[in-house]
PyMOL Python script that loads the backbone (N, CA, C, O; Angstrom):
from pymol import cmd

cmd.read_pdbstr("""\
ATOM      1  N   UNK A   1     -39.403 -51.020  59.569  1.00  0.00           N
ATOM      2  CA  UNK A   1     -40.257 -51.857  58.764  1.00  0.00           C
ATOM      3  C   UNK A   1     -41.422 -52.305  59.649  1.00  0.00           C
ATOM      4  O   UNK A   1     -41.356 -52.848  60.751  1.00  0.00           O
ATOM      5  N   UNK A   2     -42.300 -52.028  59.071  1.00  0.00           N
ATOM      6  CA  UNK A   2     -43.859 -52.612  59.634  1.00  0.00           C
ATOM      7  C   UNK A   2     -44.042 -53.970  59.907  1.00  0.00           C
ATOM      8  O   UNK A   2     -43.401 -54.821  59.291  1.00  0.00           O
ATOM      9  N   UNK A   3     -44.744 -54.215  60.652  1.00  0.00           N
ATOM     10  CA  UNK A   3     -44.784 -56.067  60.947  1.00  0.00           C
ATOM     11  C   UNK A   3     -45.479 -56.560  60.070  1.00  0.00           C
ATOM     12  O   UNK A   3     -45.306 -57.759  59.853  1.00  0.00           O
ATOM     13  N   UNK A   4     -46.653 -55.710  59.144  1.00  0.00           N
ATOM     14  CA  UNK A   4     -46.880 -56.213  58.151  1.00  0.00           C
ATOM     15  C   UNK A   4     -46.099 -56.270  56.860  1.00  0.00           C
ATOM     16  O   UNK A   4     -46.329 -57.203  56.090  1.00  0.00           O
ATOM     17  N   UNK A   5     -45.168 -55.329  56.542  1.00  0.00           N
ATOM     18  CA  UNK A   5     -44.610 -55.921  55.981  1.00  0.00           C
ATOM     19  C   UNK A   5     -43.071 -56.713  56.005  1.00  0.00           C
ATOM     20  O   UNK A   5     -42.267 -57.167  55.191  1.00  0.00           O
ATOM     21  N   UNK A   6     -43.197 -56.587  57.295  1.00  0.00           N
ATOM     22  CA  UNK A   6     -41.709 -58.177  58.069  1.00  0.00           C
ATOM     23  C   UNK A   6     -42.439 -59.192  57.516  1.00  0.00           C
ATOM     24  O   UNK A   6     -41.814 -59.915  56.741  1.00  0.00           O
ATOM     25  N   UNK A   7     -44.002 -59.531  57.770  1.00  0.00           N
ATOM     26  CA  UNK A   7     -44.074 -61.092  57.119  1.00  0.00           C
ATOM     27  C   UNK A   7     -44.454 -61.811  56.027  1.00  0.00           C
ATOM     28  O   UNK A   7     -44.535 -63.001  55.721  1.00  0.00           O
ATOM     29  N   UNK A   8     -44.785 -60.147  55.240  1.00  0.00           N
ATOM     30  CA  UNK A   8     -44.550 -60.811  53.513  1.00  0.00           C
ATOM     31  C   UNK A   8     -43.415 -60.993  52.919  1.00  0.00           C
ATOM     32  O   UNK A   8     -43.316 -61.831  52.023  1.00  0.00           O
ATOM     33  N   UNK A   9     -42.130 -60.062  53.416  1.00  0.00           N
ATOM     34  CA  UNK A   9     -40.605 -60.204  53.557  1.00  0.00           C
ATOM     35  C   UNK A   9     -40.138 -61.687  54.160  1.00  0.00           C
ATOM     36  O   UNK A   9     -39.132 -62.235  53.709  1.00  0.00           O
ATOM     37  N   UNK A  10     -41.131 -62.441  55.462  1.00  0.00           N
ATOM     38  CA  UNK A  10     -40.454 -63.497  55.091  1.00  0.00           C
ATOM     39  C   UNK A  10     -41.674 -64.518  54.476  1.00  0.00           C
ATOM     40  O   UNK A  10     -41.155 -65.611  54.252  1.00  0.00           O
ATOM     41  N   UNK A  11     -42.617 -64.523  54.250  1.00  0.00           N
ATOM     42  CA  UNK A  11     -43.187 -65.488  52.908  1.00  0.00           C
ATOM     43  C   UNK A  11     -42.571 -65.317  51.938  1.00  0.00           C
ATOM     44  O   UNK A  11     -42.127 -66.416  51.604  1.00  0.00           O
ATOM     45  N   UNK A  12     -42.182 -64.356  51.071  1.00  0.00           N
ATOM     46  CA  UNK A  12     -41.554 -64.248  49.973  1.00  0.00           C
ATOM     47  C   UNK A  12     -40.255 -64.715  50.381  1.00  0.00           C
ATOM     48  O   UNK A  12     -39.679 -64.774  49.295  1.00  0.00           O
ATOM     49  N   UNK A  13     -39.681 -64.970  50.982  1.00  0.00           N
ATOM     50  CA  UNK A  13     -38.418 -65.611  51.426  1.00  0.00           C
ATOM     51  C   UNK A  13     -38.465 -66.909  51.579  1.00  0.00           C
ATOM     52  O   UNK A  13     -37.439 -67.572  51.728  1.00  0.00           O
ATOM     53  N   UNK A  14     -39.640 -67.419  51.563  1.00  0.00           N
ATOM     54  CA  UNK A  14     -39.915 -68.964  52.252  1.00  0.00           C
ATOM     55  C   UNK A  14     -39.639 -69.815  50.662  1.00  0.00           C
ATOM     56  O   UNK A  14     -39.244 -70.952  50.405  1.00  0.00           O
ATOM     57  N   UNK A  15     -40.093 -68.560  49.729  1.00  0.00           N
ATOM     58  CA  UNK A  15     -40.423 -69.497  48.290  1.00  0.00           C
ATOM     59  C   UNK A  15     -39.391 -69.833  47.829  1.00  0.00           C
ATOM     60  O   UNK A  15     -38.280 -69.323  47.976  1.00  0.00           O
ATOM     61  N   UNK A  16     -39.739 -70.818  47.172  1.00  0.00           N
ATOM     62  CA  UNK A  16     -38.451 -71.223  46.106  1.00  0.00           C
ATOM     63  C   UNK A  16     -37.467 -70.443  44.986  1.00  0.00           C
ATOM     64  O   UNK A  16     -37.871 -69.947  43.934  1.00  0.00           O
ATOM     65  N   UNK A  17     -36.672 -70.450  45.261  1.00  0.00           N
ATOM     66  CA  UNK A  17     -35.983 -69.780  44.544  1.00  0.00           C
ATOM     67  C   UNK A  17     -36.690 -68.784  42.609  1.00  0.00           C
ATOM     68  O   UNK A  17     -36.632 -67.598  42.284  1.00  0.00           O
ATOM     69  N   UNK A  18     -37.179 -69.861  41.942  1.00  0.00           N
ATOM     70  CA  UNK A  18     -37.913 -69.391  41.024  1.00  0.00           C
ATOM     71  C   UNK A  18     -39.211 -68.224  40.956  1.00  0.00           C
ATOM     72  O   UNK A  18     -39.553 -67.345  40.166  1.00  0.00           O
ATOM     73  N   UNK A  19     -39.637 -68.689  42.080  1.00  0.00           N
ATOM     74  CA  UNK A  19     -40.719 -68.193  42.621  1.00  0.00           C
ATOM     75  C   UNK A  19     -40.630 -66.843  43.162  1.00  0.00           C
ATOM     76  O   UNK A  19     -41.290 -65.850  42.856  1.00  0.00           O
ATOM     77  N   UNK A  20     -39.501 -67.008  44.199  1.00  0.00           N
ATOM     78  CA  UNK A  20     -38.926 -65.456  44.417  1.00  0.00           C
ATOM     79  C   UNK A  20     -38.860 -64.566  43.382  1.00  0.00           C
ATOM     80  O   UNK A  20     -39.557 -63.560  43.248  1.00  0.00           O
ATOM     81  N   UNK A  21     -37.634 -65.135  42.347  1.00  0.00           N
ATOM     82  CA  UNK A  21     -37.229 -64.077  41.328  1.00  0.00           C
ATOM     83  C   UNK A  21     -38.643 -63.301  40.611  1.00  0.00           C
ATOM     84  O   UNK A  21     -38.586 -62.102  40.334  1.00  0.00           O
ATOM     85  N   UNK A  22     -39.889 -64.108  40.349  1.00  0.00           N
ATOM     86  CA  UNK A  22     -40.148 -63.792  39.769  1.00  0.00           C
ATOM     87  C   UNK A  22     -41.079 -62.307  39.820  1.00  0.00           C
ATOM     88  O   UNK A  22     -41.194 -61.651  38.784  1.00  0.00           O
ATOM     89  N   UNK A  23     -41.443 -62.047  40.547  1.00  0.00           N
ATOM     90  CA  UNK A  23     -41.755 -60.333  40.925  1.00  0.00           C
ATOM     91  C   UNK A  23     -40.698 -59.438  40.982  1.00  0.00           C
ATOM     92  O   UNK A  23     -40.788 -58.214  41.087  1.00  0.00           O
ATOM     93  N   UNK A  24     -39.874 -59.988  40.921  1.00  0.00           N
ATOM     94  CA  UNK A  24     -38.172 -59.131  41.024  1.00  0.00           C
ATOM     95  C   UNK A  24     -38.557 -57.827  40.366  1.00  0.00           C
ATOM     96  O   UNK A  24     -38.755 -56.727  40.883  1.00  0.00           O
ATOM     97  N   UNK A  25     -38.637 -58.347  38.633  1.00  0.00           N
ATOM     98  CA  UNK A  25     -38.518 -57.344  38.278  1.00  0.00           C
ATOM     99  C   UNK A  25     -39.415 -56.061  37.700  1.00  0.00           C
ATOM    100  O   UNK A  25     -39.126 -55.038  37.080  1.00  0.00           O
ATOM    101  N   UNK A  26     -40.883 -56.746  38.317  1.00  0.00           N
ATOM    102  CA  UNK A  26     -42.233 -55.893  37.961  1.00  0.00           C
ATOM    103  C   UNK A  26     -41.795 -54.843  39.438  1.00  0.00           C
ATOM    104  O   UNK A  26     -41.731 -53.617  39.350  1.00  0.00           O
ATOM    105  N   UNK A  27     -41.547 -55.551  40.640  1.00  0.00           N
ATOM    106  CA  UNK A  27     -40.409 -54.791  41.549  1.00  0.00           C
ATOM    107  C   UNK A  27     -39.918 -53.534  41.533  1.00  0.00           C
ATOM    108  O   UNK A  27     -40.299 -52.444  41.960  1.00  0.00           O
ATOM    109  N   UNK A  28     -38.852 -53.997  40.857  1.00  0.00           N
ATOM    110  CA  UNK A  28     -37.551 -52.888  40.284  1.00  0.00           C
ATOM    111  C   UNK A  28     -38.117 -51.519  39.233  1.00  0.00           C
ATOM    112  O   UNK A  28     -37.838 -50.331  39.389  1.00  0.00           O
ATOM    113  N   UNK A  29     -38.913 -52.082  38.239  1.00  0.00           N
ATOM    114  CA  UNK A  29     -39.716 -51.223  37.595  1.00  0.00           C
ATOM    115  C   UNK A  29     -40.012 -49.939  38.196  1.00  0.00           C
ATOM    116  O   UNK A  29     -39.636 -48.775  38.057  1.00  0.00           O
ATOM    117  N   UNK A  30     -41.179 -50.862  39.228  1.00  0.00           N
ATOM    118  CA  UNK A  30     -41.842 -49.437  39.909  1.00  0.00           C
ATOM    119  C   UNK A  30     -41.019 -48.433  40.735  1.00  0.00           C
ATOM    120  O   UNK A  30     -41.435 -47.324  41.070  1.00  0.00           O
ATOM    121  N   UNK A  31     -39.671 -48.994  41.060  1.00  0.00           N
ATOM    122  CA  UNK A  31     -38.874 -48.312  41.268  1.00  0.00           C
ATOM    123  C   UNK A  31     -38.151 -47.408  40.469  1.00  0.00           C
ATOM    124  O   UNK A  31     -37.749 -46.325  40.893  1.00  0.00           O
ATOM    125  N   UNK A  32     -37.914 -47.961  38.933  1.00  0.00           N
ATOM    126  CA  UNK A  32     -37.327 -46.606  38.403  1.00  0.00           C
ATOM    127  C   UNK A  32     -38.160 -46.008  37.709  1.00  0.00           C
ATOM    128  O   UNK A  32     -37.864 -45.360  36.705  1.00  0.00           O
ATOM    129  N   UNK A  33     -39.606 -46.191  38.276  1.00  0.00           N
ATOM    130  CA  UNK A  33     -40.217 -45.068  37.565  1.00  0.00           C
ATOM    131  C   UNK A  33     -40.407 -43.947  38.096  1.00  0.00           C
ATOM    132  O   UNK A  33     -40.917 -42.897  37.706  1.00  0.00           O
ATOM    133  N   UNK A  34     -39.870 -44.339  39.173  1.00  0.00           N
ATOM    134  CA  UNK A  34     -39.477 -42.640  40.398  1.00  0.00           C
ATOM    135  C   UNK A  34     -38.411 -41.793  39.825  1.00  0.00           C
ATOM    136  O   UNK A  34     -38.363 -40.575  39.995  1.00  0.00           O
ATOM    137  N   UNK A  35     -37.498 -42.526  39.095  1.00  0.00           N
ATOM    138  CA  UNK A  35     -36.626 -41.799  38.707  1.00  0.00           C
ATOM    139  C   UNK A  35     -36.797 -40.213  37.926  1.00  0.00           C
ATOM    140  O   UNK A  35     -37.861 -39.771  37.492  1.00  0.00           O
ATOM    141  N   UNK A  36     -35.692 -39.632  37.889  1.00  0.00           N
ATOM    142  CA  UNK A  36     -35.643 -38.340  37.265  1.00  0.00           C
ATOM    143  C   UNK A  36     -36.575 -38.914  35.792  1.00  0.00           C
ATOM    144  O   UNK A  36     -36.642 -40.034  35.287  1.00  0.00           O
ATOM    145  N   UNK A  37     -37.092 -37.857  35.485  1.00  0.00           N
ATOM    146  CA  UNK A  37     -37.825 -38.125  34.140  1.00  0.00           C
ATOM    147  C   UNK A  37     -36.639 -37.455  32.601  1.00  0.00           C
ATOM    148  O   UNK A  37     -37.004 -37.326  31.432  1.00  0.00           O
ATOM    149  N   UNK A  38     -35.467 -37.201  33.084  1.00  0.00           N
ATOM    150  CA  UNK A  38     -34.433 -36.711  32.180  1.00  0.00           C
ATOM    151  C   UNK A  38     -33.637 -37.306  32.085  1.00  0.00           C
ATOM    152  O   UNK A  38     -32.907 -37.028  31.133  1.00  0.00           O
ATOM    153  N   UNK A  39     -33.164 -38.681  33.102  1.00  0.00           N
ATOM    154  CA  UNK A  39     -32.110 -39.104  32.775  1.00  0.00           C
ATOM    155  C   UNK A  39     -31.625 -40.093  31.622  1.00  0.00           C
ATOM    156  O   UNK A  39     -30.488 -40.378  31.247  1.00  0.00           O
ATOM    157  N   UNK A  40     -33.189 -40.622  31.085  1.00  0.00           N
ATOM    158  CA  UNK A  40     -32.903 -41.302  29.642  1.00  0.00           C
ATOM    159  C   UNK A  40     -32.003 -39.880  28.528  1.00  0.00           C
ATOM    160  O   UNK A  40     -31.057 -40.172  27.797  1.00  0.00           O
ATOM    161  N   UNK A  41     -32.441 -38.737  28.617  1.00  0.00           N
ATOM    162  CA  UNK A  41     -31.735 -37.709  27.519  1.00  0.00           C
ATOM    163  C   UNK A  41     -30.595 -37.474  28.256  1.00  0.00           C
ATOM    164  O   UNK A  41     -29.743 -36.982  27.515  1.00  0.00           O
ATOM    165  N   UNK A  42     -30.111 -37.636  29.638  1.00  0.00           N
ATOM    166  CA  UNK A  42     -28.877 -37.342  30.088  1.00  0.00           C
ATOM    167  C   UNK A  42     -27.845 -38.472  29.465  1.00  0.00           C
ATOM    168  O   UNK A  42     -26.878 -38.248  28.737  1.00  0.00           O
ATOM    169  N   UNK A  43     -28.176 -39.369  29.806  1.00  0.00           N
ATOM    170  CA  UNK A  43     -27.249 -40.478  29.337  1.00  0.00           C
ATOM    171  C   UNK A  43     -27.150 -41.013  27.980  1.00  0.00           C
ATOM    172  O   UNK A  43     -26.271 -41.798  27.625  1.00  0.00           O
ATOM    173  N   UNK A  44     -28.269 -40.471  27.086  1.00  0.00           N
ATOM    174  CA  UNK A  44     -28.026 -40.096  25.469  1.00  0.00           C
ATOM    175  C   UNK A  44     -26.436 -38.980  25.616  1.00  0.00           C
ATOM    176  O   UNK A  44     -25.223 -39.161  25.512  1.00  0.00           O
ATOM    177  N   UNK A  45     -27.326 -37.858  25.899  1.00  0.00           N
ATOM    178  CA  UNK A  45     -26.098 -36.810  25.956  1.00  0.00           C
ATOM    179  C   UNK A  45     -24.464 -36.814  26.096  1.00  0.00           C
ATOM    180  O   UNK A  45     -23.570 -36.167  25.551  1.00  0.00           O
ATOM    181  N   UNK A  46     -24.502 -37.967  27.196  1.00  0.00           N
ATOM    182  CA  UNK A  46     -23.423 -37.940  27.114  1.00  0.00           C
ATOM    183  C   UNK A  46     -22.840 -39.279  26.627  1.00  0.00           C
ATOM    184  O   UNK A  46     -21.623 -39.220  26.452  1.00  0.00           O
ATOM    185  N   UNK A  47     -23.366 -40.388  26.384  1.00  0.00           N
ATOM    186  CA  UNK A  47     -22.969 -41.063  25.288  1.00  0.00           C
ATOM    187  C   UNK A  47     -22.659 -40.415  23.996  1.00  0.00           C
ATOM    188  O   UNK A  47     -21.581 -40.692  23.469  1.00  0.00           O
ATOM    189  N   UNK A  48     -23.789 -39.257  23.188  1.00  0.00           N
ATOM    190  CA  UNK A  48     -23.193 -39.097  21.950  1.00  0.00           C
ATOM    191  C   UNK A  48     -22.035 -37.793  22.422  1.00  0.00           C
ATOM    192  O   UNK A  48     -21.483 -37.424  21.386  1.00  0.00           O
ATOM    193  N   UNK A  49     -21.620 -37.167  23.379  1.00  0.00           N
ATOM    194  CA  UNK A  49     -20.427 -36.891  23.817  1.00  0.00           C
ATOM    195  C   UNK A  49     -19.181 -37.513  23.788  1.00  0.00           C
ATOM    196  O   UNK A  49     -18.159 -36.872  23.545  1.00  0.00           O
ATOM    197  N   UNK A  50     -19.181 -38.636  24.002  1.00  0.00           N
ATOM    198  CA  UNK A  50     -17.905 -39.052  24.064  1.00  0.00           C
ATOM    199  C   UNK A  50     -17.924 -40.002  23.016  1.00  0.00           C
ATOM    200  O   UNK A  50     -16.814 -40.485  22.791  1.00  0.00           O
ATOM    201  N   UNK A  51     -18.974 -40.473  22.211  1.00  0.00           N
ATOM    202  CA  UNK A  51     -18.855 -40.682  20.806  1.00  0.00           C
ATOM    203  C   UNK A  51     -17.786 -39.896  20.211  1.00  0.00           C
ATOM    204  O   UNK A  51     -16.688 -40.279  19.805  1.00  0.00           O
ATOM    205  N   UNK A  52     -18.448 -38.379  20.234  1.00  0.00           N
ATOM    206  CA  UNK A  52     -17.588 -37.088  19.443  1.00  0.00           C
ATOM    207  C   UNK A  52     -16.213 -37.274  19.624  1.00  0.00           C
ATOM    208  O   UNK A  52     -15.354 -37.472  18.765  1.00  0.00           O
ATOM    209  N   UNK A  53     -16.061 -37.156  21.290  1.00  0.00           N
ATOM    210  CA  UNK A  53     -14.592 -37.234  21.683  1.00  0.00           C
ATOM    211  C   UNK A  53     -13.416 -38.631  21.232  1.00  0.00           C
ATOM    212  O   UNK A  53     -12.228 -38.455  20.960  1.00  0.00           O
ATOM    213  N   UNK A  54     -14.144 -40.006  21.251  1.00  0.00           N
ATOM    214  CA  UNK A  54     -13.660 -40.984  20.420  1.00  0.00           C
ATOM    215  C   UNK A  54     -13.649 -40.710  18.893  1.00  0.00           C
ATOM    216  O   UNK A  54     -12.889 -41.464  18.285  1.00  0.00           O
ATOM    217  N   UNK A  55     -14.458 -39.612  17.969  1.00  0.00           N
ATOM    218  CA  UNK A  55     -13.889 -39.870  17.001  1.00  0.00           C
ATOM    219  C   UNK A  55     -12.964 -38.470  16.785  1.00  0.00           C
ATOM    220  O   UNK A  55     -12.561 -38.349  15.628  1.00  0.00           O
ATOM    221  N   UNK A  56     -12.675 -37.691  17.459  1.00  0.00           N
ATOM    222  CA  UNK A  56     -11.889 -36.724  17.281  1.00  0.00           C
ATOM    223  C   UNK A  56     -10.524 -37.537  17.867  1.00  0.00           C
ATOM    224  O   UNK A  56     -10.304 -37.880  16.705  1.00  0.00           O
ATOM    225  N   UNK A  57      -9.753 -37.965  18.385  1.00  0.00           N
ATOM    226  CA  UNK A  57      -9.063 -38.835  19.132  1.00  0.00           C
ATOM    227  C   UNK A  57      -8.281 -38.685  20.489  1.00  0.00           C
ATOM    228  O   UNK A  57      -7.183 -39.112  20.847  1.00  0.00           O
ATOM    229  N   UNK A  58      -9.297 -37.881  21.153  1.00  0.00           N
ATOM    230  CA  UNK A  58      -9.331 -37.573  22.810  1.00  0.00           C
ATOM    231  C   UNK A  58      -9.296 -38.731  23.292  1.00  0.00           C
ATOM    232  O   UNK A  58      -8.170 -39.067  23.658  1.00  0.00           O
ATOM    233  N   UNK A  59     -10.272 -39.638  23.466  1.00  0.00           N
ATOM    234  CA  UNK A  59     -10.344 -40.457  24.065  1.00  0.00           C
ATOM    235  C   UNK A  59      -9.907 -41.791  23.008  1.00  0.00           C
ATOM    236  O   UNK A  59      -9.890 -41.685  21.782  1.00  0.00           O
ATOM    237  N   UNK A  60      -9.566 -43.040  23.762  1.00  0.00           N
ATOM    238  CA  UNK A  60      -9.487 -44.267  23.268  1.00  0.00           C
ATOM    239  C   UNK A  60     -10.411 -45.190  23.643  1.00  0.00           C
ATOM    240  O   UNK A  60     -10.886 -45.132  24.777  1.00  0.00           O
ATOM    241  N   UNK A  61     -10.755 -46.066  22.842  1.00  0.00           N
ATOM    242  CA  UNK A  61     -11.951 -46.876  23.312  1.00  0.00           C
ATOM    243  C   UNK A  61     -11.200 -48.177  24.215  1.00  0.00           C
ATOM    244  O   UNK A  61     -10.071 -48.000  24.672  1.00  0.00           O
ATOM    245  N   UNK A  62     -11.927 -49.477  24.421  1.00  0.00           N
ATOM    246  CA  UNK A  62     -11.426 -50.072  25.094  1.00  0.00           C
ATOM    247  C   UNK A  62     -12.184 -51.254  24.822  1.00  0.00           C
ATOM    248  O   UNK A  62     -13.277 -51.037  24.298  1.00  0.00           O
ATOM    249  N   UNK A  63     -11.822 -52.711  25.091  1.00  0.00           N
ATOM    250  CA  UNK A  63     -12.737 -53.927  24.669  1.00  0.00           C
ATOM    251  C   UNK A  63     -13.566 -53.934  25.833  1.00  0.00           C
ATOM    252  O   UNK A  63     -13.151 -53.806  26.985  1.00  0.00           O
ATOM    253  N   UNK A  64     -14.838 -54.099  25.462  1.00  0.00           N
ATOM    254  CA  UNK A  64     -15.964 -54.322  26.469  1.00  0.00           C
ATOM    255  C   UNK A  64     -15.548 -55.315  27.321  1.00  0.00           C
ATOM    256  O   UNK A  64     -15.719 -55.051  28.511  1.00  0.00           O
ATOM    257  N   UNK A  65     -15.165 -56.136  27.127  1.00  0.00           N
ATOM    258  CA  UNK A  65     -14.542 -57.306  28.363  1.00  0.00           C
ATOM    259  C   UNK A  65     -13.718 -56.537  29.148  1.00  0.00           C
ATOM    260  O   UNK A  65     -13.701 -56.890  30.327  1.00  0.00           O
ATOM    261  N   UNK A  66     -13.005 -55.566  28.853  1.00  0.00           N
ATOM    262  CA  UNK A  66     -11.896 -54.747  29.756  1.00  0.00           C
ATOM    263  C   UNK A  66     -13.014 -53.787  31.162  1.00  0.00           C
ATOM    264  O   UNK A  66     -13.021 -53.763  32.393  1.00  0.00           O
ATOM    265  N   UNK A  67     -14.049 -52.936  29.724  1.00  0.00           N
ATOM    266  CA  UNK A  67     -14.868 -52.113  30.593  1.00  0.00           C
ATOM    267  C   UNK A  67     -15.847 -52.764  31.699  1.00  0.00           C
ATOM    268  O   UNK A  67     -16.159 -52.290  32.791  1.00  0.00           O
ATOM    269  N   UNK A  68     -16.188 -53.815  31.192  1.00  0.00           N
ATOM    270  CA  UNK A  68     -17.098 -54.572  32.157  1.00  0.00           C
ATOM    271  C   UNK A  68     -16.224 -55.105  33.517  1.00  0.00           C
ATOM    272  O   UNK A  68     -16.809 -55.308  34.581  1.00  0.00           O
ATOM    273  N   UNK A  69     -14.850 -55.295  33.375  1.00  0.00           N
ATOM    274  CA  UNK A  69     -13.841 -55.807  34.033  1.00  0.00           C
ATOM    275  C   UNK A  69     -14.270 -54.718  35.558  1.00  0.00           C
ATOM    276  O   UNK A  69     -14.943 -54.737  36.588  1.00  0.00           O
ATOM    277  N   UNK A  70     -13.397 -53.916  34.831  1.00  0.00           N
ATOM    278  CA  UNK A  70     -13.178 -52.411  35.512  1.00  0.00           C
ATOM    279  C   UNK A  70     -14.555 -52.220  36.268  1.00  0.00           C
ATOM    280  O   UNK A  70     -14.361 -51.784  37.402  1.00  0.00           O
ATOM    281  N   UNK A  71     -15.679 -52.389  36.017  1.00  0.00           N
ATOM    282  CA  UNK A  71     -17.007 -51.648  36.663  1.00  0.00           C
ATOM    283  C   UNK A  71     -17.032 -52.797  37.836  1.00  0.00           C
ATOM    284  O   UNK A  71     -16.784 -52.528  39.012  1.00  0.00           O
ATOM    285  N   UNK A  72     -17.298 -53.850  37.462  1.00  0.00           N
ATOM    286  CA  UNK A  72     -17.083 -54.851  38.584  1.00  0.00           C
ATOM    287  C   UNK A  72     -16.296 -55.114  39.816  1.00  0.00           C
ATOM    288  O   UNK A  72     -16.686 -55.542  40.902  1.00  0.00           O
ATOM    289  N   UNK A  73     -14.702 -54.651  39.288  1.00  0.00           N
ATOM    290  CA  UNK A  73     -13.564 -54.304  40.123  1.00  0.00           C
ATOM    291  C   UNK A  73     -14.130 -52.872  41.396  1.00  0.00           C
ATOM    292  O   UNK A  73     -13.641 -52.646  42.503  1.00  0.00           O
ATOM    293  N   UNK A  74     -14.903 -52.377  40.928  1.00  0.00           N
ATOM    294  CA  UNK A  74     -15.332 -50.652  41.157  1.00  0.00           C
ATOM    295  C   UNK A  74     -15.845 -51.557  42.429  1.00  0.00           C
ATOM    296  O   UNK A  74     -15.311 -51.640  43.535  1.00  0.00           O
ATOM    297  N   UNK A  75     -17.084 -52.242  41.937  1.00  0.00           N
ATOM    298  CA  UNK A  75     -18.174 -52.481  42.392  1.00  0.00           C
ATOM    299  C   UNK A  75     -17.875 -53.199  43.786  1.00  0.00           C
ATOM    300  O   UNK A  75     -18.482 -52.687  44.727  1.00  0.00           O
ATOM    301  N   UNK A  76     -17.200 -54.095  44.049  1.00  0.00           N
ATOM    302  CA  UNK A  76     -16.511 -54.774  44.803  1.00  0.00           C
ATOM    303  C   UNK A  76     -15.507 -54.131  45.778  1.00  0.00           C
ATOM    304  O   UNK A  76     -14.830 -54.839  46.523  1.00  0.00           O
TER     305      UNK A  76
END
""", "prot")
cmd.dss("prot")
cmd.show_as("cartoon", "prot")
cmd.util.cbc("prot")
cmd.orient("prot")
């Protein structure tokens, strides 16, 4: 990291909490606009995939409080 940008890393650190967040996410943006330009139709794809497979009765669904459980557990 550049020394110029070590000391906007710590001005932006100096601010108040509100203040911080708030570029967060104009931030993050410009970051996924690097992303693959397919993965919005990938993750269609395979959402209406396992749509199919939940209504054929391959798969079982699960309460979102369970799935959110589980990703967090992952995450950690």
């Amino acid at each position: 990291m550049g020394k110029a940008l070590a000391d906007k890393e710590k001005d932006v650190f100096a601010l108040p909490d509100r203040d911080r967040a708030k570029p967060a996410p104009d931030l993050i943006e410009t970051l996924n606009k690097k992303e693959d330009e397919n993965v919005e139709k990938i993750w269609l794809d395979e959402a209406e995939k396992r749509y199919e497979e939940y209504k054929k009765g391959k798969i079982k669904a699960i309460p979102a409080k369970e799935a959110f459980q589980e990703a967090r557990n992952r995450l950690l």
